[in-house]
One Martini backbone bead per residue (centre of mass of N, CA, C, O) as a GRO file, in nm:
protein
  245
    1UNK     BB    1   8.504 -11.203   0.547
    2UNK     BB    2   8.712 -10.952   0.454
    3UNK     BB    3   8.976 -10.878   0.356
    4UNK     BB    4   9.258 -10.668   0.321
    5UNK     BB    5   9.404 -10.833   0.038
    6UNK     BB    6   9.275 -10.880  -0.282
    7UNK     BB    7   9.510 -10.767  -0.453
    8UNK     BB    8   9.827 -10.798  -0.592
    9UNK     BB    9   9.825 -10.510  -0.605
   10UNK     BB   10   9.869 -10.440  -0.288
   11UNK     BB   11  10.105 -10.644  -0.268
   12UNK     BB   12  10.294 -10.443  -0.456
   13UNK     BB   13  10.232 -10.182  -0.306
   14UNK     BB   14  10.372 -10.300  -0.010
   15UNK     BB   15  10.707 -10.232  -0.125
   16UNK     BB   16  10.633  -9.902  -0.112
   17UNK     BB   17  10.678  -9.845   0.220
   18UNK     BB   18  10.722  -9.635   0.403
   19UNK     BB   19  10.914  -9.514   0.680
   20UNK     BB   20  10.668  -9.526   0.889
   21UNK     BB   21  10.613  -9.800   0.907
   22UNK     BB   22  10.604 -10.097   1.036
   23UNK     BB   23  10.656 -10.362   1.094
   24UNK     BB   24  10.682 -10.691   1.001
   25UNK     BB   25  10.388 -10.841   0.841
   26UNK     BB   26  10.187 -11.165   0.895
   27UNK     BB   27   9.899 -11.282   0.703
   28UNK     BB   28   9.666 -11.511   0.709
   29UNK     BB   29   9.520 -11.603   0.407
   30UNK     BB   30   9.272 -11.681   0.244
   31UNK     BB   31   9.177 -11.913  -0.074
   32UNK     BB   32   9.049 -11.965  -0.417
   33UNK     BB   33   9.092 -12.126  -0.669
   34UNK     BB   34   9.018 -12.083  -1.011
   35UNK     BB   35   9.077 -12.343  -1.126
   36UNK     BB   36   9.030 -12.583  -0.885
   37UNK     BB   37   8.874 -12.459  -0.585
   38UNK     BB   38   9.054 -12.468  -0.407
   39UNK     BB   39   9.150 -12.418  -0.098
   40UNK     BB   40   9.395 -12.154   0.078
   41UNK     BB   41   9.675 -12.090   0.313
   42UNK     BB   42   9.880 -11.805   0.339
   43UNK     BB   43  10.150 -11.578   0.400
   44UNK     BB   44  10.132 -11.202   0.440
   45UNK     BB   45  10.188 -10.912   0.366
   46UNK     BB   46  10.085 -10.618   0.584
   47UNK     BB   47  10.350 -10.477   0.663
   48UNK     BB   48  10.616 -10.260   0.714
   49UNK     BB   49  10.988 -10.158   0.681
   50UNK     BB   50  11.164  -9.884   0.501
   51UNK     BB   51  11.481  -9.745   0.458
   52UNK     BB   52  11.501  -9.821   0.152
   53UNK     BB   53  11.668  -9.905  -0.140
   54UNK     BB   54  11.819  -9.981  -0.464
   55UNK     BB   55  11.851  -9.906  -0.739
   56UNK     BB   56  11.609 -10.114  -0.840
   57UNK     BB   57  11.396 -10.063  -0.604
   58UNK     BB   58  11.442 -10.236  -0.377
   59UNK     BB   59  11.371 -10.304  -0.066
   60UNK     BB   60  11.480 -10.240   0.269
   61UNK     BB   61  11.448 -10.418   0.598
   62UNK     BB   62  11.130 -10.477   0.737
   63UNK     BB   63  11.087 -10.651   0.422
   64UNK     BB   64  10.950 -10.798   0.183
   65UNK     BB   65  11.155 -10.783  -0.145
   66UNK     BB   66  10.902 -10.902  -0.226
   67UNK     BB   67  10.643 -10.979  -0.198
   68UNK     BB   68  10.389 -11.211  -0.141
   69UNK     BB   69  10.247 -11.452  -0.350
   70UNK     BB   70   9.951 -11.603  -0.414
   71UNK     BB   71   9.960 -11.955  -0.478
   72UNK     BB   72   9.878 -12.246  -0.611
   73UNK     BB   73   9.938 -12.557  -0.516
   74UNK     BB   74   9.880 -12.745  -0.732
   75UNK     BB   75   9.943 -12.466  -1.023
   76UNK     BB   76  10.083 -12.181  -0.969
   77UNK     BB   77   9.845 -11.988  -0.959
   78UNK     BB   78   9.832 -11.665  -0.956
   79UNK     BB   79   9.589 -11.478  -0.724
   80UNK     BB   80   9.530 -11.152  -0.849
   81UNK     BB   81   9.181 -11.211  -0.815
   82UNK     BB   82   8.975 -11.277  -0.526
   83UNK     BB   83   8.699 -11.113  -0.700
   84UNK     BB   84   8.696 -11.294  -0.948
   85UNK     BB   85   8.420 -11.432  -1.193
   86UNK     BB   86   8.453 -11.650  -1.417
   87UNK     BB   87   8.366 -11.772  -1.676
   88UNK     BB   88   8.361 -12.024  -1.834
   89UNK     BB   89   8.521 -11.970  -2.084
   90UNK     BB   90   8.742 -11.854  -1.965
   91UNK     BB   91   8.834 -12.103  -1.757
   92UNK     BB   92   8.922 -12.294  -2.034
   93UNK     BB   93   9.143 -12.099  -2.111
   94UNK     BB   94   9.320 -12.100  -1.831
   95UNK     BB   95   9.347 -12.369  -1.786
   96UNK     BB   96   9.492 -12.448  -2.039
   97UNK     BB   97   9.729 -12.275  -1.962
   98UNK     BB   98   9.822 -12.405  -1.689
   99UNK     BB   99   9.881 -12.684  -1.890
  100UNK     BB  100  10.101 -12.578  -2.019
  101UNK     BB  101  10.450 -12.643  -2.121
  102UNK     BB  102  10.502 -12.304  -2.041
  103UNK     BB  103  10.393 -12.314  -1.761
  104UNK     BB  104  10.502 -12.571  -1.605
  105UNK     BB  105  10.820 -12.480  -1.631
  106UNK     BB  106  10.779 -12.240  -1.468
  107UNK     BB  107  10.688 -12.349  -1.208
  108UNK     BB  108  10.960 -12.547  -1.176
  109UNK     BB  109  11.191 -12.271  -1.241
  110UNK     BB  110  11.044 -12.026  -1.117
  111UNK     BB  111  10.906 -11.769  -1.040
  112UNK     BB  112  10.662 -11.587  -0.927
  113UNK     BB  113  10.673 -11.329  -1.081
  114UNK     BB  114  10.755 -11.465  -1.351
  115UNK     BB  115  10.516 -11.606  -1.376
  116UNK     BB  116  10.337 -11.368  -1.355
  117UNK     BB  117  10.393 -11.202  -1.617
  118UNK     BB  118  10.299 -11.407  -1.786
  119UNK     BB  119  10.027 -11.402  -1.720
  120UNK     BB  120   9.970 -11.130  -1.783
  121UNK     BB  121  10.036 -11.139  -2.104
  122UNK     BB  122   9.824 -11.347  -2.155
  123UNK     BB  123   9.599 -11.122  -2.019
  124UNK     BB  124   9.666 -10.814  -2.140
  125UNK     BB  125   9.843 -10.626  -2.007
  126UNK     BB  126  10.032 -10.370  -1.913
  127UNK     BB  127  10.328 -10.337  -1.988
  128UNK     BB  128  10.417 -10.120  -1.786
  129UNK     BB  129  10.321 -10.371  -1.555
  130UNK     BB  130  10.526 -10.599  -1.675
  131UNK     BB  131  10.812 -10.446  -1.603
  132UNK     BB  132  10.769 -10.444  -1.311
  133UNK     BB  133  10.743 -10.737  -1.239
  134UNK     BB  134  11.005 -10.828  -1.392
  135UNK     BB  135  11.191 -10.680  -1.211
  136UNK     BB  136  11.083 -10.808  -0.937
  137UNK     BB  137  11.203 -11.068  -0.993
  138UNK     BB  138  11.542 -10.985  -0.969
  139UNK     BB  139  11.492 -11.019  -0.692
  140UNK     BB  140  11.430 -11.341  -0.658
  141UNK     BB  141  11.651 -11.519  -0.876
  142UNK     BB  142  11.931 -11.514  -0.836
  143UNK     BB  143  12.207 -11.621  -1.004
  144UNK     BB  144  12.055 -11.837  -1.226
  145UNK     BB  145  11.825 -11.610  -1.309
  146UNK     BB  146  11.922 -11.344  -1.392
  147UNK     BB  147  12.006 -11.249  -1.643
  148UNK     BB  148  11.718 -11.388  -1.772
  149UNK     BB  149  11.567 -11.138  -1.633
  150UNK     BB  150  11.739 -10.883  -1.687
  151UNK     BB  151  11.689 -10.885  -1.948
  152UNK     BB  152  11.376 -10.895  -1.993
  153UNK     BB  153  11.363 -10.611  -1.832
  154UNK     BB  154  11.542 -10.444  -2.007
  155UNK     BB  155  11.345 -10.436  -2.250
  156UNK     BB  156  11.059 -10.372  -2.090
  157UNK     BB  157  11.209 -10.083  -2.043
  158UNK     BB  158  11.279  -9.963  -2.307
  159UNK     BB  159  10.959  -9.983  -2.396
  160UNK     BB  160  10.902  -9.772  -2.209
  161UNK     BB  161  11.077  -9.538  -2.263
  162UNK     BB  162  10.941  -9.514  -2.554
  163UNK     BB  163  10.675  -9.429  -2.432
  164UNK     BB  164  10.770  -9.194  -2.228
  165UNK     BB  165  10.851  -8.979  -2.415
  166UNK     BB  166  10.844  -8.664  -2.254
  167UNK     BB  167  10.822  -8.771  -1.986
  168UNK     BB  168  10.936  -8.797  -1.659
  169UNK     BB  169  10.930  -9.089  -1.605
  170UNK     BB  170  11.147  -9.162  -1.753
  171UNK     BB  171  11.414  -9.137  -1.590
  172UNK     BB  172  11.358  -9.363  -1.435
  173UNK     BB  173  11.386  -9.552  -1.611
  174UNK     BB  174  11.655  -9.506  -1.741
  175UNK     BB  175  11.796  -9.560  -1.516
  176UNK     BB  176  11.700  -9.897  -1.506
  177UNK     BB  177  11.860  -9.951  -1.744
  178UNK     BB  178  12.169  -9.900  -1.643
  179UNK     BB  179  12.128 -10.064  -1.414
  180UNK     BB  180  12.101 -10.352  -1.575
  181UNK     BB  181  12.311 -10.328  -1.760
  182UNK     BB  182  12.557 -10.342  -1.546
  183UNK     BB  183  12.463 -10.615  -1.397
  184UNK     BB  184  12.515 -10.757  -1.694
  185UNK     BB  185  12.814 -10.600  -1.795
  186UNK     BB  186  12.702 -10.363  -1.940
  187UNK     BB  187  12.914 -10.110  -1.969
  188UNK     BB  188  12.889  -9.947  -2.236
  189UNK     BB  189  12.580  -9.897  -2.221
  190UNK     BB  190  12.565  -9.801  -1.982
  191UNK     BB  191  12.752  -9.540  -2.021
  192UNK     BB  192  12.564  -9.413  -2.210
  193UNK     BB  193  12.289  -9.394  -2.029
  194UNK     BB  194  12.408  -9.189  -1.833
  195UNK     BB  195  12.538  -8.983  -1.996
  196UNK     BB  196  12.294  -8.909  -2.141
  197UNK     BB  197  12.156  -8.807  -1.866
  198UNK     BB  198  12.403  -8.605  -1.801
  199UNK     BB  199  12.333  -8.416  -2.070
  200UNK     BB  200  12.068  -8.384  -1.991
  201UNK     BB  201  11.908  -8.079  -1.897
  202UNK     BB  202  11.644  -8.220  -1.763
  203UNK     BB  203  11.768  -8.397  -1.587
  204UNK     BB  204  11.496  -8.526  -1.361
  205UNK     BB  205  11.298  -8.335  -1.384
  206UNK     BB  206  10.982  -8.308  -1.248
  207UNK     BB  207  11.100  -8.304  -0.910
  208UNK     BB  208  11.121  -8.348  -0.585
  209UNK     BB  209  11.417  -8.227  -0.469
  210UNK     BB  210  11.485  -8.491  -0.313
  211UNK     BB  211  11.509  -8.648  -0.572
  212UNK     BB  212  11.674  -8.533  -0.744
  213UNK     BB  213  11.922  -8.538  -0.534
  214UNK     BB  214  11.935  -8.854  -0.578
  215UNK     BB  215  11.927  -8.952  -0.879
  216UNK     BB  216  12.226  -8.759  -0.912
  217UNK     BB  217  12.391  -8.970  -0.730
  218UNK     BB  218  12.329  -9.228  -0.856
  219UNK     BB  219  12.452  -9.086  -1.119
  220UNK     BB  220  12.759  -9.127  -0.985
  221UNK     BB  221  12.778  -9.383  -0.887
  222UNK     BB  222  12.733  -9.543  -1.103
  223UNK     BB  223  13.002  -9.489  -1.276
  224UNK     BB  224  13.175  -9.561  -1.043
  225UNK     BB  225  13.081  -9.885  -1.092
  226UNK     BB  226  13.194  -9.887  -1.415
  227UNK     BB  227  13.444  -9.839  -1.376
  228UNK     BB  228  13.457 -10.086  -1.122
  229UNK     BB  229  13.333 -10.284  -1.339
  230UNK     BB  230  13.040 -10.353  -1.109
  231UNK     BB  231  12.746 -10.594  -1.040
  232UNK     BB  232  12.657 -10.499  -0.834
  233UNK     BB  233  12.452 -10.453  -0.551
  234UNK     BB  234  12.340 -10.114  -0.520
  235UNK     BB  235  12.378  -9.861  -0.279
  236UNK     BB  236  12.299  -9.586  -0.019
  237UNK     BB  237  12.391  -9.440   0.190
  238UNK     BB  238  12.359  -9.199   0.417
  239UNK     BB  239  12.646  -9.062   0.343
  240UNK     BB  240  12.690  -9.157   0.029
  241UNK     BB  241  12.778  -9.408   0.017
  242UNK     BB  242  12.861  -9.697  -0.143
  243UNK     BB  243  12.646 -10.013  -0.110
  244UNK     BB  244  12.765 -10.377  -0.183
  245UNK     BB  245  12.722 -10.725  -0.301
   0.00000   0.00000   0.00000
């Protein structure tokens, strides 16, 4: 029988549910580890209801975010793709990585996504999809692991802004690297890159009305956390007030 969530892919698209879906649900799914053929089964997360966002684009809600990723129990491998078959020589270079003493320190000290994230670096995946993961590591990471896994994130921040020069999506990275900024305590930094935005013509870009109207309240928000040096967790309540933890 077919699973309803194949790949990782759909994983990380449901923390982006929008605000009709139902509450959160968890289904038992049945996985075979591709490095040991081991079978086990997770609960994943298959709906859930999102009222809203953090700055960093956390949703908040009945929803696990991030979502929950199918891990090997034996070996901490995420299964990307649970339909995908390795060759032979495929699979000796993975297992070689996942017995690697950079994999294993991985596995005992860090969290599923920037796990996963190093994953995908290793087998070539596109840089801006592996700084959106490891943007979401910084929600799973916790006060001591917080600050080295939001440096690397903005750092593949910065290399996606760079990469998206002149079109509408900068924007959106732009905002993250100035929330990342701030988050980090790098006030001058952040505060550099709202005013750059807020000096731009063009932001936020052809965004659709509400969004836009969203954007401009952020970076207002955002300076308003700078001046009260503030790298609080936060996001805008329904009355436009700043809620921070």
């Amino acid at each position: 029988m077919r699973r309803p969530i194949r790949t990782v892919l759909a994983l990380l698209a449901i923390a982006l549910l929008p605000l009709s879906a139902t509450a959160m649900r968890l289904t038992e799914q049945s996985f075979v580890c591709p490095i040991d053929g081991q079978k086990f089964s997770t609960r994943l997360m298959s709906s859930g209801t999102s009222f809203g966002s953090y700055f960093d684009t956390q949703r908040f809600g009945a929803i696990a975010s991030p979502a929950p990723l199918p891990a090997c129990p034996g070996n901490g491998f995420i299964v990307v793709d649970d339909s995908r078959v390795y060759s032979a020589a495929e699979l000796v270079k993975l297992r070689a990585f996942v017995a690697s003493d950079d994999y294993r320190g991985w596995v005992a000290n860090d969290t599923p996504y920037y796990r996963l994230a190093k994953q995908m670096a290793w087998s070539g995946e596109s840089p801006d999809r592996i700084a959106g993961v490891l943007l979401q590591a910084t929600w799973e990471a916790g006060s001591k692991r917080y600050p080295r896994y939001a440096a690397e994130a903005l750092e593949a921040m910065q290399q996606r802004a760079a990469r998206e020069a002149g079109s509408d999506r900068v924007y959106h990275t732009r905002m993250l690297i100035g929330e990342l900024q701030r988050r980090l305590g790098r006030f001058d930094q952040a505060q550099a890159t709202f005013d750059a935005l807020r000096e731009d013509r063009a932001f936020p870009g052809k965004q659709e009305q509400e969004t836009a109207v969203y954007m401009r309240k952020v970076l207002d928000a955002q300076l308003q956390l700078i001046r009260a040096r503030s790298v609080a967790h936060a996001r805008l309540d329904e009355d436009g007030t700043i809620v921070d933890f």
